[in-house]
C-alpha positions in Angstrom: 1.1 -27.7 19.3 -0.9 -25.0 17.7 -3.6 -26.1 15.4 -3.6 -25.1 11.6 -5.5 -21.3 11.6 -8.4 -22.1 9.0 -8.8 -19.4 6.4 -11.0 -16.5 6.8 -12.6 -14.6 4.4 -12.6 -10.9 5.2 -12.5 -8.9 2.2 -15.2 -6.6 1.7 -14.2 -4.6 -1.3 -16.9 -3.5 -3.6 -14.9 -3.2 -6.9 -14.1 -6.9 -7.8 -18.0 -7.7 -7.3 -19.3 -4.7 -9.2 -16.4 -5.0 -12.3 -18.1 -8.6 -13.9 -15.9 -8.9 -17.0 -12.3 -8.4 -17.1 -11.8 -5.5 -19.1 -9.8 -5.1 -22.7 -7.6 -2.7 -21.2 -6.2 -5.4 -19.4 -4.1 -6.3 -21.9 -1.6 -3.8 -22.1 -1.1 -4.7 -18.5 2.8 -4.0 -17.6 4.6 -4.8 -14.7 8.1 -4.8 -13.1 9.1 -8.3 -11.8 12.9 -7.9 -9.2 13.8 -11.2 -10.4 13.7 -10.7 -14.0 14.9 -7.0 -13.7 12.0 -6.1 -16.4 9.3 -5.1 -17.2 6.9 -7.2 -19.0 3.6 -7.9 -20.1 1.2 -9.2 -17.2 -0.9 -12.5 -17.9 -2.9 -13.8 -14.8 -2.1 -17.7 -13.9 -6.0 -18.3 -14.0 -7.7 -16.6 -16.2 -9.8 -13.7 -14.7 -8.1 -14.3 -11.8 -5.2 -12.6 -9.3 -3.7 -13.8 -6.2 -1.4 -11.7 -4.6 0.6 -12.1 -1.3 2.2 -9.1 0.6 4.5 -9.3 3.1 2.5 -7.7 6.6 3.8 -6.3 9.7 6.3 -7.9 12.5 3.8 -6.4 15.3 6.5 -5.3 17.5 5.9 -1.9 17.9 3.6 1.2 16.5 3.2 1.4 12.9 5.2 4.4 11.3 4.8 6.1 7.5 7.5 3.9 6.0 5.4 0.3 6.9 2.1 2.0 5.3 3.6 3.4 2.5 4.2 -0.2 1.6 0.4 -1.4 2.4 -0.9 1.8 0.2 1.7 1.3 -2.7 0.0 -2.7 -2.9 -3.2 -1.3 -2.3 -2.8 0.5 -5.4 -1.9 -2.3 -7.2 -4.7 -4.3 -5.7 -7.3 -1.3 -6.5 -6.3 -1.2 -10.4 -6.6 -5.4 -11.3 -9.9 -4.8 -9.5 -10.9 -1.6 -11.6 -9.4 -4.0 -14.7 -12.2 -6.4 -13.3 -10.1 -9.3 -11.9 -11.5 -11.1 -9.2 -8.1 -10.5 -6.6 -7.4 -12.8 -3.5 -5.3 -10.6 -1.0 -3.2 -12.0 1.2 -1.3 -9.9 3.7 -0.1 -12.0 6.7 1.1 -11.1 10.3 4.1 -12.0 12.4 3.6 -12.4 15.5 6.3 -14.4 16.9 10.1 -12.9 16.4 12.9 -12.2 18.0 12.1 -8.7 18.4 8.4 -9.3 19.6 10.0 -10.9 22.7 12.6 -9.3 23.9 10.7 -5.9 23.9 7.7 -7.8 25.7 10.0 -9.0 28.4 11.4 -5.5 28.8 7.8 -4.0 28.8 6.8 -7.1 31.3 4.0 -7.9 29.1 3.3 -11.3 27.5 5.0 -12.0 24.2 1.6 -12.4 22.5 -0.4 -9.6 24.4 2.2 -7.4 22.9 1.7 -8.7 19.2 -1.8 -8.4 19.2 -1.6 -4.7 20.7 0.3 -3.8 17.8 -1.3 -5.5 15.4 -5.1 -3.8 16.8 -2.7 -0.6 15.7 -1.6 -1.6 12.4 -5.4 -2.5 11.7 -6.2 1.3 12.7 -3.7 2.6 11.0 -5.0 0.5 7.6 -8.5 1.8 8.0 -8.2 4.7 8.7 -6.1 5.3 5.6 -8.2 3.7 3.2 -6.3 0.2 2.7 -9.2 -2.5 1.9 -8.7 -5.5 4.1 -7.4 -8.4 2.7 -8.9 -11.4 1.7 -6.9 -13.7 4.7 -4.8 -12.3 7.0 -3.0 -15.1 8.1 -0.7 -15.3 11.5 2.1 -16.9 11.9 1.5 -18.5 15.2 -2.0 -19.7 13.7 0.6 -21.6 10.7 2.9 -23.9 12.8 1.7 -27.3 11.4 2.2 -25.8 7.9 5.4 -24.4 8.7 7.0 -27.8 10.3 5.5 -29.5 7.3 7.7 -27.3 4.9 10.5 -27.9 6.8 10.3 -32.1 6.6 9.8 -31.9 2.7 12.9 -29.5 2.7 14.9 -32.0 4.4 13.4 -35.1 2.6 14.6 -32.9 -0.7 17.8 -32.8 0.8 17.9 -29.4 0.8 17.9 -28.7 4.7 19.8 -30.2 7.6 19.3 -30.7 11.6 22.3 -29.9 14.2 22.6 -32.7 16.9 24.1 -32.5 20.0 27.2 -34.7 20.9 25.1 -37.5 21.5 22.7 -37.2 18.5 19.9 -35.5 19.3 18.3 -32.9 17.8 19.0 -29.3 19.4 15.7 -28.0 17.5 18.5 -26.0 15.0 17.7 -26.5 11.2 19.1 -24.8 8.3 18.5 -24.6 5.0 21.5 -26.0 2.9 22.3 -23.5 0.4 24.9 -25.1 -1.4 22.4 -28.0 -2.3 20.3 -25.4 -4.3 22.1 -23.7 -7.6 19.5 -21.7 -8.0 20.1 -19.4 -4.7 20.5 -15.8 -5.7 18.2 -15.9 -8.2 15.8 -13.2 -7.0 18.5 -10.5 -6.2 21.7 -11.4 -7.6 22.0 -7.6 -9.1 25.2 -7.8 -10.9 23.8 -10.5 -13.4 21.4 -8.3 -14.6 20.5 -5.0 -16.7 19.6 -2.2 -14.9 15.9 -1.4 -16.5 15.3 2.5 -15.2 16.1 5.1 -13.0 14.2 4.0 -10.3 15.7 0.5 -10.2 18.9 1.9 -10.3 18.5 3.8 -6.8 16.3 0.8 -6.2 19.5 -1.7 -6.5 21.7 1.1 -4.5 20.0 1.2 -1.9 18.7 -2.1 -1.3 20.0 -5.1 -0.2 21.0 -7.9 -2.7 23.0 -10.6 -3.1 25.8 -8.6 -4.4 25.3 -5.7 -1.6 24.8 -7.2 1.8 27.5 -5.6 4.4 26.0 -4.5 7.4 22.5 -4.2 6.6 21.6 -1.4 9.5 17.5 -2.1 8.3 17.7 -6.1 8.7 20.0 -6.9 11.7 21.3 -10.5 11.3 19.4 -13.3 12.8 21.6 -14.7 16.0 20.6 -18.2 14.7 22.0 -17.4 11.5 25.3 -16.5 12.9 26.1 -20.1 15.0 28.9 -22.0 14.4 26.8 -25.2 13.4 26.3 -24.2 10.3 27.9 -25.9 7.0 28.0 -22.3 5.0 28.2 -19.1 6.1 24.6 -18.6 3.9 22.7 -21.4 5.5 20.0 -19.5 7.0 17.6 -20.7 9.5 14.2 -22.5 9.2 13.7 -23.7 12.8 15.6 -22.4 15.6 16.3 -24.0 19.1 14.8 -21.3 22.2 17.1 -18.9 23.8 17.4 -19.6 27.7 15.0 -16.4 28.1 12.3 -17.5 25.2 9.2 -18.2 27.3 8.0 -21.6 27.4 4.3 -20.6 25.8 7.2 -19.2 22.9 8.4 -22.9 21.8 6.8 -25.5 19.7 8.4 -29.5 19.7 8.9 -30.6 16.9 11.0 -34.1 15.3 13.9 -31.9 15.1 13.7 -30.5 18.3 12.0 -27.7 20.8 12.4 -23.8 19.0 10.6 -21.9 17.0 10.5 -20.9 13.4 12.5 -19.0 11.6 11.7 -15.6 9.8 11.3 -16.7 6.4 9.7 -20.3 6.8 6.8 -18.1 8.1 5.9 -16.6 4.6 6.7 -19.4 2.4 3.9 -21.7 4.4 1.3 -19.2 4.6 1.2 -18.0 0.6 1.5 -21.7 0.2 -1.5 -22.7 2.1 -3.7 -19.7 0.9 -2.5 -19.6 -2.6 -1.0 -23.1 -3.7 1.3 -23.4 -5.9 2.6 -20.7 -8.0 0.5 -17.0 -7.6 0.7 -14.0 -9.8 2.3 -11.5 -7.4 4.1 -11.6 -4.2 4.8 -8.6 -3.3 6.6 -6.5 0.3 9.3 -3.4 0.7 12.6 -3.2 -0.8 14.3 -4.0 2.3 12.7 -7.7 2.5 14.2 -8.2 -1.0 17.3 -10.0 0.5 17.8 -12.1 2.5 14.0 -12.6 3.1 12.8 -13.2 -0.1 15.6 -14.4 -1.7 15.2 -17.2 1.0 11.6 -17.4 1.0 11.8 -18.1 -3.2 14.7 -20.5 -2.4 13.1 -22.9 0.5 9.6 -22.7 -1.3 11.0 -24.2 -4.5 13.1 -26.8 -2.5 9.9 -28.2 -1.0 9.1 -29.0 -4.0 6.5 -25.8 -4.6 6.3 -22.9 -7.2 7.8 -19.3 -6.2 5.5 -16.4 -7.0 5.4 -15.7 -10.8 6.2 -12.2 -10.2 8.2 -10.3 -7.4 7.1 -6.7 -6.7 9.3 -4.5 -4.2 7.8 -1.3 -3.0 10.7 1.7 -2.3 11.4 3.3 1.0 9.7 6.6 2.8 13.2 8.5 3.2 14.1 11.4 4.9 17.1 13.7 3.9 17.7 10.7 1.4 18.1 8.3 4.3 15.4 5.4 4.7 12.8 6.4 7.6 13.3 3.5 10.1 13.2 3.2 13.8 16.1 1.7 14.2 17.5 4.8 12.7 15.4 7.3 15.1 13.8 9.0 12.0 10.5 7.3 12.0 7.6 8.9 11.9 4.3 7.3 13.8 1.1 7.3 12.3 -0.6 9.0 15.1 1.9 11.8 14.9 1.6 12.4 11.4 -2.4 12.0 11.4 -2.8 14.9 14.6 -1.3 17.6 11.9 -2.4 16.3 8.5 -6.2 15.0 7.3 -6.1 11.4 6.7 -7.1 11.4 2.8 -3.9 14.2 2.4 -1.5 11.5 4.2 -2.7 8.9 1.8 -2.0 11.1 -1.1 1.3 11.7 0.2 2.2 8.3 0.9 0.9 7.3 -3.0 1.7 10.6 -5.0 5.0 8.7 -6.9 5.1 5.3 -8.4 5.8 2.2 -5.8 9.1 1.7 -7.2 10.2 5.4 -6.5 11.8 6.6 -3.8 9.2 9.1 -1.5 11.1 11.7 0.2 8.8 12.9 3.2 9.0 16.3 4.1 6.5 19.2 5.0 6.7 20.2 1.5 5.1 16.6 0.8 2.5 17.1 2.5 1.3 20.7 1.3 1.7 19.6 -2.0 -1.2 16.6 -0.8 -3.2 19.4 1.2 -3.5 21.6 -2.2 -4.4 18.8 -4.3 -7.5 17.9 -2.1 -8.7 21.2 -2.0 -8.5 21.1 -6.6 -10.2 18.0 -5.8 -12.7 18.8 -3.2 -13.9 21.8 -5.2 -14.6 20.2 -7.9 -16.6 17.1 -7.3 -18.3 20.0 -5.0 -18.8 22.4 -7.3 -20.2 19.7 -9.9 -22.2 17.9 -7.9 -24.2 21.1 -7.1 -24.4 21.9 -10.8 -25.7 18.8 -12.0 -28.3 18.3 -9.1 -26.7 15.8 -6.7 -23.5 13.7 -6.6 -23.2 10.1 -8.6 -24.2 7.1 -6.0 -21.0 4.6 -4.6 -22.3 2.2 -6.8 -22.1 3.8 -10.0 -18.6 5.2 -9.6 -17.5 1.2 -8.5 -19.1 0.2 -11.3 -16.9 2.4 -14.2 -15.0 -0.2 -15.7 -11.1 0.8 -16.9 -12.3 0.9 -20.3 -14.6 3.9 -19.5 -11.8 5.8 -17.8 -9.9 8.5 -19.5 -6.6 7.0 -21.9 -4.8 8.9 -20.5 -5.1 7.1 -16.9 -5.5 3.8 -18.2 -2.1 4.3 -19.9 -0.4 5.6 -16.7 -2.0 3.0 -14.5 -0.7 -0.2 -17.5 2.5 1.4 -17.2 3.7 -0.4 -14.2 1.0 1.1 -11.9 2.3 5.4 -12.9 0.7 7.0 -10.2 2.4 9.8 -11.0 1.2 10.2 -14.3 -2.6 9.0 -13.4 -2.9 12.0 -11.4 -2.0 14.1 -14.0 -4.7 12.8 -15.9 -7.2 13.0 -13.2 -5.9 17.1 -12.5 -6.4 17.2 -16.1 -10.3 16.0 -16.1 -10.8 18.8 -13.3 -8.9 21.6 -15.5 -11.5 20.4 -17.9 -14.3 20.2 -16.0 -14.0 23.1 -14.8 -13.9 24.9 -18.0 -17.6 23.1 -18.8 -18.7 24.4 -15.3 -17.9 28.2 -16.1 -19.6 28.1 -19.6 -22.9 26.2 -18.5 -24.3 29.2 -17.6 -23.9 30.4 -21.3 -24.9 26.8 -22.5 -28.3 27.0 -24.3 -28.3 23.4 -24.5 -28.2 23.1 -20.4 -29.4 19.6 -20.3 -26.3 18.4 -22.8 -23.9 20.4 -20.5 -25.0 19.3 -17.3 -24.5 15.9 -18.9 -21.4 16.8 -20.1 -19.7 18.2 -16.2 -21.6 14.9 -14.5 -19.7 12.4 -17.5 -16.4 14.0 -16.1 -17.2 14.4 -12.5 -18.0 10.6 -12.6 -14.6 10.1 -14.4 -12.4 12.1 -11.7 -14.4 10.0 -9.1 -13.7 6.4 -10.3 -9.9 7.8 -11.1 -10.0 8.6 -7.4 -11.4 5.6 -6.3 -9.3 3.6 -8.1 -6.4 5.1 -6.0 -8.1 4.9 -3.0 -8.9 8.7 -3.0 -12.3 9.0 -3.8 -13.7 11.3 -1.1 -16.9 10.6 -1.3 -16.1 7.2 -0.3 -15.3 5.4 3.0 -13.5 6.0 5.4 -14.0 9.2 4.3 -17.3 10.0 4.2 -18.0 9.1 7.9 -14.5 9.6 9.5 -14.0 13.2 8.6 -10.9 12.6 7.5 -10.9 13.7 4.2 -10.2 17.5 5.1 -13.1 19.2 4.0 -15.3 18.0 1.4 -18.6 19.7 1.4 -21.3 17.7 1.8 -19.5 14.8 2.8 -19.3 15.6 6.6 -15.5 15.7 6.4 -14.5 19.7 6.6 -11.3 20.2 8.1 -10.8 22.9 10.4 -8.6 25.0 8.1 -11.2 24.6 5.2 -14.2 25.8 7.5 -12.7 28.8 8.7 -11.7 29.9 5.0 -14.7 29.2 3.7 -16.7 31.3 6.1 -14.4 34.1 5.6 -14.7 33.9 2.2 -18.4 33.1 2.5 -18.9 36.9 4.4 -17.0 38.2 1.9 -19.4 37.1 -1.1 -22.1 38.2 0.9 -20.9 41.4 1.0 -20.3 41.8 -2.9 -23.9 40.4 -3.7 -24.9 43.4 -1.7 -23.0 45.7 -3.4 -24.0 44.1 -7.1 -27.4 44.3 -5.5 -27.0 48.0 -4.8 -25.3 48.6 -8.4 -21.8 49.5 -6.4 -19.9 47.5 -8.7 -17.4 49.9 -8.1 -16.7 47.8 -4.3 -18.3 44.3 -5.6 -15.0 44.9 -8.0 -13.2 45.7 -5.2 -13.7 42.7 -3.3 -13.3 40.4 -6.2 -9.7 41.8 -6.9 -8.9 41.5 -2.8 -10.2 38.0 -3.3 -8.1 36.9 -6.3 -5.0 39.2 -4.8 -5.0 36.8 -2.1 -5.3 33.3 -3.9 -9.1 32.6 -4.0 -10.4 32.7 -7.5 -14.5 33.5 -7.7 -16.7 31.6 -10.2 -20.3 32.9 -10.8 -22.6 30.5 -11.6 -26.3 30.0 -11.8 -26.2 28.8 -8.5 -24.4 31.6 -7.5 -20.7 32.4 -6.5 -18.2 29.7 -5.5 -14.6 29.7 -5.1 -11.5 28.1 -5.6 -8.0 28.4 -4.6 -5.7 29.5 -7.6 
């Protein structure tokens, strides 16, 4: 039997050790909760204190757009109760045993667990290189079968759970969870029973499964297990499951009710359990694990005789034409694929450019929108940092506490993490700071304005960072990913080759200025603005922008 995986403490993030002191803003804290239907007013369990557990990848296969949407939508989250100055333990775990995982390893002829741990190196890679800090354990659930068979016995002792026998008595290694025996079943997603709170969770409880909107759920194909005979009603669901006749042997586990396996949702219910105790602030995964996963996960969790989560947070689909992006469906969109056309900082912004309750239709459109907001972005903390001498270090921008950022942010980011309205406020800083930049040359008081465009440019940087976008920032800095910040050793192609144009094309009007032919310095000005670049002069001479 596998031994209990001991915990492992991986996270490296620099904003909970930098923010000491929760900060006031905290307060106004609001959240969405799916079992509630609300939003409300967030108040951590321990004071100071968040622990959060997101539902990871089943490392079957190649990570596409749709999982990372879901690990950048929580990272997010993560990123703001950290920038609020709570001190967060992540916890993001891995399946690595399923249904799936073996059938596609015996077709491959690879080892069941070979193939999980191939996928999972990818699902890593795909994490970093987008920015999504690690998490504080990342638990698998081969590494969790003591815990798991544990949960199980207490679910049975509770009478809440029940072991098939064969004609003789014995235990087949089949155990369900007794649904009947627990009135409170439905609780999470039973959509009818409640009041539809906004726009987005009404697509939100369209779209999703529920309760009250099962069918044929083409996104969460039904368990075999959960279809046998042997069960007492038709929503028993498994916990343990007996091996089919091609599961390998290295795939099964005994147990006092039998050989098997577990089953998909016993997995997450031990792990947040053994990392987090009893009742955490936030347990968080994509709208299609709402039902039946964690509607069965709350249910056998509480029948052990454990706390749920306090709060429930569902992240929406990546869709495409309206339909969810999914392999299953032949619309997904690998992360490699995506990241050999688009810079790696414009497919984060993508991924994160509406609230993680919204919708995110992907589409080329998408991602010129994210292209064009880099290069506002990258032009300014440029453009700033040269005026004020030098860029702010890593450690001071980690170090602006939420109460320093602008209201207008803080606002967005309290209201039920507004991602949508936080940029605004951060394009709205740069609109501003760029106004300082083209008066400072007209400043007499130079010193005050220089302090003035670094107070901003230190502002738009921590609002980055808090999203993960900061681009001054790893993996940025060092991955050249970020698509062409100057300075920061991360120019994209397309940004080089404009630049230099435009580069030989100032040249040539500082000759002609020099020469008094302002006649053709004109001239080149107007060809420059006709064609989207706008020219700034500045005592450090021209730069430009795009309009």
């Amino acid at each position: 039997m596998t031994n209990t995986q001991e915990p492992q403490n991986i996270n490296i993030s620099s904003v909970a050790t930098a923010v000491d002191a929760v900060a006031s803003a905290a307060a106004d804290l609001k959240l969405y909760d799916t079992a509630s239907h609300a939003v409300s007013n967030f108040t951590p369990i321990k004071p100071g204190q968040v622990g959060m557990y997101v539902c990871g990848a089943t490392v079957q296969s190649s990570p596409h757009i749709g999982h990372i949407r879901a690990a950048v939508a929580f990272d997010v989250v993560r990123r703001w109760f950290e920038r609020l100055g709570y001190k967060v333990t992540f916890v993001r775990n891995v399946t690595d045993i399923d249904d799936k995982i073996l059938d596609k390893a015996a077709a491959a002829g690879q080892q069941w667990w070979e193939r999980a741990y191939i996928y999972e190196r990818e699902f890593t890679e795909a994490y970093n290189t987008l920015g999504v800090e690690p998490p504080t354990y990342e638990p698998r659930a081969t590494g969790h079968m003591i815990d798991m068979i544990d949960l199980i016995k207490q679910i049975i002792d509770n009478g809440h759970g029940y072991v098939v026998t064969d004609e003789n008595g014995n235990p087949t290694g089949n155990v369900y969870f007794d649904v009947a025996s627990w009135p409170h079943y439905g609780e999470l997603t039973h959509q009818k029973q409640t009041a539809v709170a906004d726009a987005a969770s009404e697509v939100a409880d369209a779209m999703g499964p529920s309760v009250d909107n099962t069918g044929n759920d083409k996104y969460n194909p039904v368990d075999p297990a959960d279809m046998s005979e042997d069960k007492h009603d038709p929503r028993d669901f498994a916990l343990w499951k007996a091996p089919k006749d091609s599961d390998p042997l290295d795939a099964r586990w005994n147990t006092p009710f039998g050989t098997g396996r577990p089953g998909w949702h016993i997995e997450c219910s031990a792990m947040s359990h053994r990392y987090l105790k009893d009742m955490f602030d936030i347990h968080g995964g994509g709208l299609d694990l709402r039902f039946p996963h964690h509607e069965n996960e709350m249910a056998q969790t509480r029948a052990a005789g454990y706390d749920s989560a306090a709060r429930w947070m569902h992240s929406a689909w990546v869709t495409a034409k309206g339909e969810k992006m999914s392999k299953s469906l032949g619309n997904g969109l690998s992360v490699p694929a995506v990241l050999a056309e688009n810079s790696a900082w414009v497919v984060r912004y993508a991924l994160g450019s509406v609230q993680y309750r919204s919708m995110l239709e992907w589409s080329d459109q998408t991602l010129t929108e994210a292209q064009s907001a880099y290069d506002r972005v990258s032009n300014f903390i440029e453009r700033a940092g040269a005026a004020v001498g030098g860029q702010p270090s890593r450690e001071e921008i980690v170090s602006v506490s939420a109460d320093e950022l602008p209201a207008d942010f803080v606002a967005a980011m309290n209201d039920d993490i507004n991602v949508s309205g936080a940029s605004a406020a951060i394009f709205t800083a740069i609109r501003s700071g760029n106004t300082l930049l083209s008066k400072l040359a007209d400043r007499v008081d130079s010193d005050v304005a220089k302090d003035e465009v670094r107070a901003v440019l230190v502002n738009v940087r921590a609002m980055l960072d808090t999203l993960g976008l900061d681009p001054l920032a790893e993996p940025w800095v060092s991955e050249s990913a970020a698509g062409g910040t100057a300075g920061a050793g991360a120019d994209s192609a397309e940004h080089t080759a404009l630049d230099r144009l435009v580069s030989e094309q100032l040249e040539e009007r500082a000759e002609a200025r020099k020469a008094k032919d302002f006649a053709r310095a004109d001239a080149i000005r107007d060809a420059l603005g006709a064609a989207g670049i706008a020219i700034e002069d500045t005592p450090q001479g021209p730069t430009w922008t795009l309009k």
